[in-house]
KOLMARVO-486946 format. One record per atom (N, C-alpha, C, O): residue number from 0; residue in one letter; z negated, x negated, y. Coordinates in nm, 2 decimals. Example, Ala and Ser with C-alpha at 12.3 -4.5 7.8 and 13.67 -1.06 7.14 Angstrom:
2
   seq   type       up     east    north
     0      a    -0.78    -1.32    -0.57
     0      a    -0.78    -1.23    -0.45
     0      a    -0.78    -1.32    -0.33
     0      a    -0.85    -1.42    -0.33
     1      s    -0.71    -1.28    -0.22
     1      s    -0.71    -1.37    -0.11
     1      s    -0.79    -1.29     0.00
     1      s    -0.80    -1.34     0.11
end
This chain:
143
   seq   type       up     east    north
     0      x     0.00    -0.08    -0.12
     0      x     0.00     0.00     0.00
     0      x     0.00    -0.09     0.12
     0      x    -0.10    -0.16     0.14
     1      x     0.12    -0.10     0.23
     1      x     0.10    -0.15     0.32
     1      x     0.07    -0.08     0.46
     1      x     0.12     0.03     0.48
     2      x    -0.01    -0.13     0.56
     2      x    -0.06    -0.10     0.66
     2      x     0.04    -0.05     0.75
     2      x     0.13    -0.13     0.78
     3      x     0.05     0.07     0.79
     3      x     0.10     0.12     0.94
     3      x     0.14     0.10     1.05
     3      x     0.11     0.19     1.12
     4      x     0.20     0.01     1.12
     4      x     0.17    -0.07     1.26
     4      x     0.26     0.05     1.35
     4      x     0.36     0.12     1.32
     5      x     0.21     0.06     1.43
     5      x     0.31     0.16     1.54
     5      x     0.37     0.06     1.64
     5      x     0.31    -0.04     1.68
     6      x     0.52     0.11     1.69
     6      x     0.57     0.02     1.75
     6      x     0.61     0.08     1.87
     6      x     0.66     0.19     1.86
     7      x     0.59     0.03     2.01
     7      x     0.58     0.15     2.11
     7      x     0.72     0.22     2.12
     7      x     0.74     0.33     2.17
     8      x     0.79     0.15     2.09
     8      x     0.96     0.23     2.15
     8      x     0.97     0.32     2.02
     8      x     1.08     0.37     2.00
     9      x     0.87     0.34     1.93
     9      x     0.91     0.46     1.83
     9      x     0.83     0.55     1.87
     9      x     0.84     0.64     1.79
    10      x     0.71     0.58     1.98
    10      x     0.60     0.68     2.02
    10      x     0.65     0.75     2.08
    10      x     0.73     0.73     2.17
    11      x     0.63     0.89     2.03
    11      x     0.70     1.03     2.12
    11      x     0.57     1.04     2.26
    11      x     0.45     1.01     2.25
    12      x     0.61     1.07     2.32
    12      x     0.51     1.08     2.51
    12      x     0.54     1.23     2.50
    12      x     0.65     1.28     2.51
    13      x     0.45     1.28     2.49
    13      x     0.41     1.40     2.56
    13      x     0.33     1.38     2.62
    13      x     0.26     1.28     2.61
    14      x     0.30     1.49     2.75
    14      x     0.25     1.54     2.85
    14      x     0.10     1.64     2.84
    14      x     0.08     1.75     2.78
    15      x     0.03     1.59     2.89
    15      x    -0.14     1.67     2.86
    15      x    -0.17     1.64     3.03
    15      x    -0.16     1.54     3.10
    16      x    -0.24     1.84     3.04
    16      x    -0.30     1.85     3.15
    16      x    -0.43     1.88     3.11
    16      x    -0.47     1.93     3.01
    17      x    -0.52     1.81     3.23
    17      x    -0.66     1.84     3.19
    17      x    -0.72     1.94     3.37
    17      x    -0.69     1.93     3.49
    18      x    -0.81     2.02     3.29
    18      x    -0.83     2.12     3.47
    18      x    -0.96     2.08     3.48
    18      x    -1.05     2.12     3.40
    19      x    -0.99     1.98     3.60
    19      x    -1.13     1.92     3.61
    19      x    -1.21     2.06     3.67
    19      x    -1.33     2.04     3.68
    20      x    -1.17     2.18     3.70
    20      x    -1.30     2.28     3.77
    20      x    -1.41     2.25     3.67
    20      x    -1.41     2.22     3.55
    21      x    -1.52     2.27     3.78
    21      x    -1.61     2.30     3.70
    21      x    -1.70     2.18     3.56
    21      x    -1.81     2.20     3.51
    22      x    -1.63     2.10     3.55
    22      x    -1.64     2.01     3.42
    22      x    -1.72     1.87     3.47
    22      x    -1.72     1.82     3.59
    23      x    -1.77     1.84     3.40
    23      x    -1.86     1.72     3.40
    23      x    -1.74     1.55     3.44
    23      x    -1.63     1.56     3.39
    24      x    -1.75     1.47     3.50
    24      x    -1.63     1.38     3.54
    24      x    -1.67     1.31     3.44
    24      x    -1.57     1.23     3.41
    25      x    -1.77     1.30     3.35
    25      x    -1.75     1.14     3.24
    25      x    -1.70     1.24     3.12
    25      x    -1.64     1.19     3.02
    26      x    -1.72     1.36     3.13
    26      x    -1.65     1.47     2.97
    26      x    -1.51     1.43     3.03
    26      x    -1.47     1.34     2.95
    27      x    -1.42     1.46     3.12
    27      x    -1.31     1.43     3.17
    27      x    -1.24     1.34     3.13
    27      x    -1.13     1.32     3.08
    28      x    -1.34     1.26     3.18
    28      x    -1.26     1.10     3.13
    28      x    -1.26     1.02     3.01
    28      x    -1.19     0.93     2.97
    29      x    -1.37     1.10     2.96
    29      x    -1.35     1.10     2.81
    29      x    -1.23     1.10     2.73
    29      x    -1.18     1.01     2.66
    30      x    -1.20     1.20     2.74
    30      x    -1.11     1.25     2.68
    30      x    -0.96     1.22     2.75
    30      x    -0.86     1.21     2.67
    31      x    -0.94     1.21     2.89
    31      x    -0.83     1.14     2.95
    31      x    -0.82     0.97     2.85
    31      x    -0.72     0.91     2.81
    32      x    -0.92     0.95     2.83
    32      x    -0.92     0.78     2.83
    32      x    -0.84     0.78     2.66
    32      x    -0.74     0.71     2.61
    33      x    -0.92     0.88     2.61
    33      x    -0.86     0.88     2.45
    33      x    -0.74     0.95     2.45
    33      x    -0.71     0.96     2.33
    34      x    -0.67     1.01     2.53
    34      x    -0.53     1.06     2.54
    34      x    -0.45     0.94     2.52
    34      x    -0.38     0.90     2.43
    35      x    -0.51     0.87     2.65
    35      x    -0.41     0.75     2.73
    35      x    -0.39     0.70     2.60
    35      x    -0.30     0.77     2.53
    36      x    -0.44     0.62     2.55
    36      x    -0.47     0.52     2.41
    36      x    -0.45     0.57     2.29
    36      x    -0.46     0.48     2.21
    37      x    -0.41     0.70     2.24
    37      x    -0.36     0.75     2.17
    37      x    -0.43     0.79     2.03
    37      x    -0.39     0.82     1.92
    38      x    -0.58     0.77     2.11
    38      x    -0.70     0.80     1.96
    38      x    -0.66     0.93     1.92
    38      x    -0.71     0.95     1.81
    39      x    -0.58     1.04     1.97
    39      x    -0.58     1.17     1.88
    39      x    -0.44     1.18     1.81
    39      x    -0.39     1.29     1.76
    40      x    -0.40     1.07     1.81
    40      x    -0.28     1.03     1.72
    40      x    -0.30     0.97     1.56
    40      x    -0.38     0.88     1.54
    41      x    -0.22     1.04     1.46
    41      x    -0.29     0.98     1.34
    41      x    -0.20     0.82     1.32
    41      x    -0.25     0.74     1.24
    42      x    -0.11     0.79     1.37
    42      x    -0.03     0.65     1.44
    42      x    -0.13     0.51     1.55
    42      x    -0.11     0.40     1.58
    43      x    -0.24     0.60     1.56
    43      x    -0.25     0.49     1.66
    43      x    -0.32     0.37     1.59
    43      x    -0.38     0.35     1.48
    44      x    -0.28     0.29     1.69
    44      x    -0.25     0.13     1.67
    44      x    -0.37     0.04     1.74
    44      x    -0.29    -0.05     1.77
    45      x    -0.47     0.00     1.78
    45      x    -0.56    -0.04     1.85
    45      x    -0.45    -0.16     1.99
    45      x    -0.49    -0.17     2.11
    46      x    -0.33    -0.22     1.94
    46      x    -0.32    -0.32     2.02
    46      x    -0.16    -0.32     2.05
    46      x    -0.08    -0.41     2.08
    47      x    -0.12    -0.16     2.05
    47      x    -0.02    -0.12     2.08
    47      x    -0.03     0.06     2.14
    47      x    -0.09     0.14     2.07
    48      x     0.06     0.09     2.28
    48      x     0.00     0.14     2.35
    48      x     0.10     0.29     2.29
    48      x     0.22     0.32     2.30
    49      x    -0.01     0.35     2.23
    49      x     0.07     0.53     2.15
    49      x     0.06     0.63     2.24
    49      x     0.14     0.72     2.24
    50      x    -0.03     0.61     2.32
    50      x    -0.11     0.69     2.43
    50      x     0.00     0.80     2.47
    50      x     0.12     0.79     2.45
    51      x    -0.06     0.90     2.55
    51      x     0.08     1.01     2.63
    51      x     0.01     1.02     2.72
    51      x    -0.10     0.97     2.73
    52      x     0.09     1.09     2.81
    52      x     0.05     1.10     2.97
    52      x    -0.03     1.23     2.95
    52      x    -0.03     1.32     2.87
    53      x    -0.13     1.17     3.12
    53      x    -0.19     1.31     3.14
    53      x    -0.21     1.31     3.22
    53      x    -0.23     1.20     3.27
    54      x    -0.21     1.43     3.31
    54      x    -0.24     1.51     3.42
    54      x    -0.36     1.56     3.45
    54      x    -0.40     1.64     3.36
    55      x    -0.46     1.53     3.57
    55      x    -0.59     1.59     3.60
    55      x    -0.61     1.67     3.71
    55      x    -0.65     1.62     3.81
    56      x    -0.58     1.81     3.71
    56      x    -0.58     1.85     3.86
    56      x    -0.75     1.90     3.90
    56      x    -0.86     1.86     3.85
    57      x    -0.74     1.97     3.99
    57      x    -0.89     1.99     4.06
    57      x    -0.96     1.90     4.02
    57      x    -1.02     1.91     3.92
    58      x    -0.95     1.76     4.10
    58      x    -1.03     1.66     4.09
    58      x    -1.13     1.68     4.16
    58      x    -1.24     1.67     4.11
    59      x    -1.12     1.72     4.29
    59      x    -1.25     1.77     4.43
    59      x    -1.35     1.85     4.37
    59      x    -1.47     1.84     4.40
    60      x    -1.29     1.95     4.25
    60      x    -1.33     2.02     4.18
    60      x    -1.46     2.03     4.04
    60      x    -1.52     2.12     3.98
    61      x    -1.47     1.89     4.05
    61      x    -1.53     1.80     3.92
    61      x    -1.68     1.79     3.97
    61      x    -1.72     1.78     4.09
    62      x    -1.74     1.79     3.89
    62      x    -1.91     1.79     3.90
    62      x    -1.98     1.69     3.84
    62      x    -1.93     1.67     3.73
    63      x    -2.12     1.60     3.88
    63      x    -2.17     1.53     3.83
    63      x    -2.32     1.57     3.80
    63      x    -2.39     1.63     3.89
    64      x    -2.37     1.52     3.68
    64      x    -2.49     1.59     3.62
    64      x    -2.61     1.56     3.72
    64      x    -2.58     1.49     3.82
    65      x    -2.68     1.59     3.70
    65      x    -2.82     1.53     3.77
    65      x    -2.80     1.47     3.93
    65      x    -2.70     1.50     3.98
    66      x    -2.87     1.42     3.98
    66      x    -2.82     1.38     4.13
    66      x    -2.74     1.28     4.11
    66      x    -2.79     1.17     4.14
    67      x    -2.68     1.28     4.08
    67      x    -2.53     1.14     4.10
    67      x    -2.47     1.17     4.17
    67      x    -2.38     1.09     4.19
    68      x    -2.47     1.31     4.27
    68      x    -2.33     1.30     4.35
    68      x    -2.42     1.24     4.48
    68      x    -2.34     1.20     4.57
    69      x    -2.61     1.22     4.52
    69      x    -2.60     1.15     4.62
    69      x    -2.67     1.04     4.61
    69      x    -2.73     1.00     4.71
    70      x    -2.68     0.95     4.44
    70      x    -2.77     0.86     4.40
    70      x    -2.66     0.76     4.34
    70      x    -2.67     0.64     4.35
    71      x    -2.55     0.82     4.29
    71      x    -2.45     0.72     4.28
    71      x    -2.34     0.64     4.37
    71      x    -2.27     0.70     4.45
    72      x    -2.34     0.53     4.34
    72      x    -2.28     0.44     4.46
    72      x    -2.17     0.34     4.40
    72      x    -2.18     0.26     4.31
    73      x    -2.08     0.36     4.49
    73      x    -1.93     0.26     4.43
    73      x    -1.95     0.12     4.50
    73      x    -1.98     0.15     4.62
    74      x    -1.95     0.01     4.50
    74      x    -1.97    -0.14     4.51
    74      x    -1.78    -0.17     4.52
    74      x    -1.71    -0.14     4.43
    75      x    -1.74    -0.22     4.63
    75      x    -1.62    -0.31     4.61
    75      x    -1.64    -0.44     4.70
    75      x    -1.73    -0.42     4.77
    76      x    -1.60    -0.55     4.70
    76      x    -1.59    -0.64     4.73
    76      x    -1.47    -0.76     4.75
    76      x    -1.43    -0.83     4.66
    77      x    -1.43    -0.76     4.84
    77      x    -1.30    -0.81     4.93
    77      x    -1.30    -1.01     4.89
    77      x    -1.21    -1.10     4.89
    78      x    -1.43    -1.00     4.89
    78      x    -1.47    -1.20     4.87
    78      x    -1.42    -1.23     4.96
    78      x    -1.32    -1.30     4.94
    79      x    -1.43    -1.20     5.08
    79      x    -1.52    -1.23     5.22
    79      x    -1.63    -1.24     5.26
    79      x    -1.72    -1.18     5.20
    80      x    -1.64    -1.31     5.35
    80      x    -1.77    -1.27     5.44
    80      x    -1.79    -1.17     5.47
    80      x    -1.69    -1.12     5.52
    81      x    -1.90    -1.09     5.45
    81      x    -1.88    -0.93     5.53
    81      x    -1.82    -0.85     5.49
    81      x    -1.79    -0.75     5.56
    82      x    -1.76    -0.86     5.29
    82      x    -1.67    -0.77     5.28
    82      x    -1.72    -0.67     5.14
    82      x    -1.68    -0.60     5.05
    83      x    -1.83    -0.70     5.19
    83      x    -1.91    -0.59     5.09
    83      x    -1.90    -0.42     5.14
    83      x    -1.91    -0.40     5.26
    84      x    -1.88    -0.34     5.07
    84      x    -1.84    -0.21     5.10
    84      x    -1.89    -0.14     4.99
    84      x    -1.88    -0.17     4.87
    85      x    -1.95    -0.03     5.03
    85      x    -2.00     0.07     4.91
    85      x    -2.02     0.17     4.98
    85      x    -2.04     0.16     5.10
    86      x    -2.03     0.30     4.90
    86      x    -2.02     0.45     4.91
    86      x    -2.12     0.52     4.80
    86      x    -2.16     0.48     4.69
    87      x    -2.14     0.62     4.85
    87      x    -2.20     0.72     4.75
    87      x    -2.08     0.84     4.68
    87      x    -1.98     0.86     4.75
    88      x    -2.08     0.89     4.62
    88      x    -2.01     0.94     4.52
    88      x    -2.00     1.04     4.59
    88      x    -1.90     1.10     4.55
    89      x    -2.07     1.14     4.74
    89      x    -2.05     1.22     4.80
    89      x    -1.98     1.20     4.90
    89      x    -1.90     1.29     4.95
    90      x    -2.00     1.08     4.93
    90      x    -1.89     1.02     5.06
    90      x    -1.75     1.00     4.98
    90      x    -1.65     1.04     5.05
    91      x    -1.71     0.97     4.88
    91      x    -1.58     0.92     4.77
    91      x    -1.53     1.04     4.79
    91      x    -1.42     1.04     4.85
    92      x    -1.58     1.16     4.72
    92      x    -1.54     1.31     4.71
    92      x    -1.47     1.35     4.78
    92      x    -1.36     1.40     4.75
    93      x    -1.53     1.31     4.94
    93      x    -1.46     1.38     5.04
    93      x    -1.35     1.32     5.13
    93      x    -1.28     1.37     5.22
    94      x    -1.38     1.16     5.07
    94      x    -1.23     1.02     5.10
    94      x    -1.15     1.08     5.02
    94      x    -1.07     1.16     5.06
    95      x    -1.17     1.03     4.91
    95      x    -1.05     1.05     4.80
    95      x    -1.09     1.09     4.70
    95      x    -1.15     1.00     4.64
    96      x    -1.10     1.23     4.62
    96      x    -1.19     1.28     4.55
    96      x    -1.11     1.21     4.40
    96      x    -1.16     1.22     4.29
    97      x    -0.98     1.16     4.42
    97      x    -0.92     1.14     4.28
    97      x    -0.99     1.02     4.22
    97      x    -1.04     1.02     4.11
    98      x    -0.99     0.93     4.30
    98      x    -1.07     0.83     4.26
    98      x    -1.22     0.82     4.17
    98      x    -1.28     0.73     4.10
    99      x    -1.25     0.95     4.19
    99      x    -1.35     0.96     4.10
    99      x    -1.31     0.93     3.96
    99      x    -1.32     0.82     3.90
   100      x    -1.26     1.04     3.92
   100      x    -1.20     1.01     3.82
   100      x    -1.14     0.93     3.78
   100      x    -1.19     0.88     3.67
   101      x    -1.07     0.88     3.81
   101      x    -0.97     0.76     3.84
   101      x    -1.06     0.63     3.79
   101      x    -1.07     0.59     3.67
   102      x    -1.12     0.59     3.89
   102      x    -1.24     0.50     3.80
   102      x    -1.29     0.50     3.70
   102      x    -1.31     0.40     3.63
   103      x    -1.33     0.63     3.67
   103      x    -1.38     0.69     3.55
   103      x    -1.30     0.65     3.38
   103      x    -1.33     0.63     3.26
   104      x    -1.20     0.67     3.45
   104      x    -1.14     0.63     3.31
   104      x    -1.12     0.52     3.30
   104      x    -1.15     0.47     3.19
   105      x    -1.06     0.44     3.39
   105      x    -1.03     0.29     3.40
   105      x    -1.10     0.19     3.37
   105      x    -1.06     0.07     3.36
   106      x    -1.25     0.24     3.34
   106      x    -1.36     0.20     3.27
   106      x    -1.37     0.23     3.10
   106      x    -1.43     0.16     3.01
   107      x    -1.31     0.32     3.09
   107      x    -1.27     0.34     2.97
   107      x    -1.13     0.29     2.91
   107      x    -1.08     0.36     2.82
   108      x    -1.10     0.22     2.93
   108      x    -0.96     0.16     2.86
   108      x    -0.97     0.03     2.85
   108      x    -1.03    -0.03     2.94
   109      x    -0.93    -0.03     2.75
   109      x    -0.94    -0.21     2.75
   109      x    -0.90    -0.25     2.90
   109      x    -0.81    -0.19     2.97
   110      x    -0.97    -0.35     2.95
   110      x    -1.00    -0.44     3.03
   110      x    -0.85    -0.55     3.01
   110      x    -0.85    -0.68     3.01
   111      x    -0.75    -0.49     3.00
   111      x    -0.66    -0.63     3.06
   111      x    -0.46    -0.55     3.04
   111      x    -0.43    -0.44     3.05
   112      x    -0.40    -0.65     3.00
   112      x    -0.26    -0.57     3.03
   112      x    -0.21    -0.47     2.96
   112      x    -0.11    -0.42     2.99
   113      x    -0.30    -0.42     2.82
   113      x    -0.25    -0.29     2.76
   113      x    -0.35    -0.20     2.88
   113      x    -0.28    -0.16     2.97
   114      x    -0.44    -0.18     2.89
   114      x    -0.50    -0.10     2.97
   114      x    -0.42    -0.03     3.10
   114      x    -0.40     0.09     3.13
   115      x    -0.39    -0.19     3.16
   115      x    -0.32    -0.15     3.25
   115      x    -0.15    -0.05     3.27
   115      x    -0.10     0.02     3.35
   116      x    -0.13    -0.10     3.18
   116      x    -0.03    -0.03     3.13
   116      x    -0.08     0.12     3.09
   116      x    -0.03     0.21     3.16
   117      x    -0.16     0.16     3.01
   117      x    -0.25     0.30     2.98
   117      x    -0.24     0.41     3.09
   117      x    -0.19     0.52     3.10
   118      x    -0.33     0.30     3.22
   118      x    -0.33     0.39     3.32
   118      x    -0.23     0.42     3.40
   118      x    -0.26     0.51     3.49
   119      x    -0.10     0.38     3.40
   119      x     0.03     0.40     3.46
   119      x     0.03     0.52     3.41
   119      x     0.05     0.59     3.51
   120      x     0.01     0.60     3.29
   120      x     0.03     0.76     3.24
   120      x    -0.05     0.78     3.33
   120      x     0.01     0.75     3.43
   121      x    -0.15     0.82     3.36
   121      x    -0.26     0.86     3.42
   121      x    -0.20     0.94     3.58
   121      x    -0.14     0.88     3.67
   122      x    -0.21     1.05     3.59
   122      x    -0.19     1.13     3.71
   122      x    -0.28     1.23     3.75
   122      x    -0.28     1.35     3.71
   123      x    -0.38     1.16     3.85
   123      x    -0.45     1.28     3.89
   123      x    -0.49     1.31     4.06
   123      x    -0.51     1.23     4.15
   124      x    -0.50     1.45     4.07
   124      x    -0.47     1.54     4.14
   124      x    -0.61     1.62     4.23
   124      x    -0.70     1.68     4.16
   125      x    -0.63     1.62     4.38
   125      x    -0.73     1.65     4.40
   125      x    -0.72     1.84     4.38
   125      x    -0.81     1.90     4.33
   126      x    -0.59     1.91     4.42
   126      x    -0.59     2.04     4.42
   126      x    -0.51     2.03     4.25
   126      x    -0.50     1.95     4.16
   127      x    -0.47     2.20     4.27
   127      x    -0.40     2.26     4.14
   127      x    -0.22     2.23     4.14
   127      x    -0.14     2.23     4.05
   128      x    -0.22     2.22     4.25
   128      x    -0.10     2.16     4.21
   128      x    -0.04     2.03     4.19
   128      x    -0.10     1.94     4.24
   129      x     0.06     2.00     4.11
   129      x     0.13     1.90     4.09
   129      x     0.29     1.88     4.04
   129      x     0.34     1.97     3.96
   130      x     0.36     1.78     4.08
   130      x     0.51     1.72     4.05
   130      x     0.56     1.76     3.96
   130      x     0.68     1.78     3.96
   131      x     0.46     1.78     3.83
   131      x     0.49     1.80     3.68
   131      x     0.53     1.87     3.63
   131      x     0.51     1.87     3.51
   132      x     0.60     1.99     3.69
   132      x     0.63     2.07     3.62
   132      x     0.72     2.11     3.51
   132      x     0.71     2.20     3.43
   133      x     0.85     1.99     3.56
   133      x     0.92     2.01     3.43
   133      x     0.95     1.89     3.34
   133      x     1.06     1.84     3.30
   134      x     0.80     1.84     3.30
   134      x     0.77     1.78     3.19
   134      x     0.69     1.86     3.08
   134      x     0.67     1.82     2.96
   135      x     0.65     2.00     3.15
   135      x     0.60     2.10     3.05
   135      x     0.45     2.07     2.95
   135      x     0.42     2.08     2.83
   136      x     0.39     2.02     3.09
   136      x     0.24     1.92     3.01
   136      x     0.20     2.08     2.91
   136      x     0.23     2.20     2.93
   137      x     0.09     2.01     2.82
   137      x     0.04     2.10     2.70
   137      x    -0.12     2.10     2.78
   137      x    -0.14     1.99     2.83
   138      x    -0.19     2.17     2.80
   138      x    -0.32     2.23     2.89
   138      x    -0.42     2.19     2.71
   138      x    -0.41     2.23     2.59
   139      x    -0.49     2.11     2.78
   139      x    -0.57     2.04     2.69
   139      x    -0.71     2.12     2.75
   139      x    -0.74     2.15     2.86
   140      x    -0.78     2.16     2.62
   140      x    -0.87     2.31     2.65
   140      x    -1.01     2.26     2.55
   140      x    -1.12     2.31     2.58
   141      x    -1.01     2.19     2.46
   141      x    -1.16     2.14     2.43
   141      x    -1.24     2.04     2.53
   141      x    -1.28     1.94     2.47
   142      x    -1.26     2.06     2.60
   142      x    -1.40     1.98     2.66
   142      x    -1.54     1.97     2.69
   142      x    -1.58     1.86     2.74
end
């Protein structure tokens, strides 16, 4: 019996929307993260990228458990002098509410050029609308 290897130019890409109302942002990204990467594939490959695209709309929409929306805080750092910069997860919301998410998962995917590549699927959306429509994403509904 020989082993399986998946080869990316033979992976079919389908399209998954995920509807952040209402939902927890690490249940979210959860499951965005294991789209990307292709864990709900019986093909997948740990070091080859099976993953399909997905769509996140109502990002603004997204809720965090316990006080994290005014106890959590994003750290970036320019390596400057003076170029330390951080926010609270309430101030992020109302900058750029995608980035929540967005981080969220990007923390979830290997750390180097498959990852990177992972997240190029990745499309997410602070309202209900979006570009996608005639890719005919499948509305991903367990979360």
């Amino acid at each position: 019996m020989k082993t399986y290897s998946a080869k990316a130019q033979d992976v079919k890409r389908r399209w998954h929307i995920i509807d952040a109302q209402n939902q927890v942002v690490g249940k979210i990204a959860t499951k965005a993260a294991n789209i990307l990467r292709g864990k709900n594939k019986a093909i997948f490959t740990p070091h080859v990228d099976t993953g399909d695209f997905v769509i996140v709309i109502n990002a603004a929409k997204s809720v965090f458990t316990g006080k994290k929306e005014t106890q959590k805080s994003y750290m970036s750092y320019s390596g400057w002098i003076g170029g330390h910069k951080s926010e609270t997860a309430e101030a992020r919301r109302v900058r750029r509410p995608e980035l929540l998410i967005t981080q969220a998962v990007k923390g979830m995917v290997p750390h180097n050029r498959l990852g990177r590549s992972m997240l190029k699927k990745l499309h997410v959306y602070a309202a209900s609308e979006h570009p996608h429509v005639a890719q005919q994403p499948i509305p991903v509904s367990d979360l």
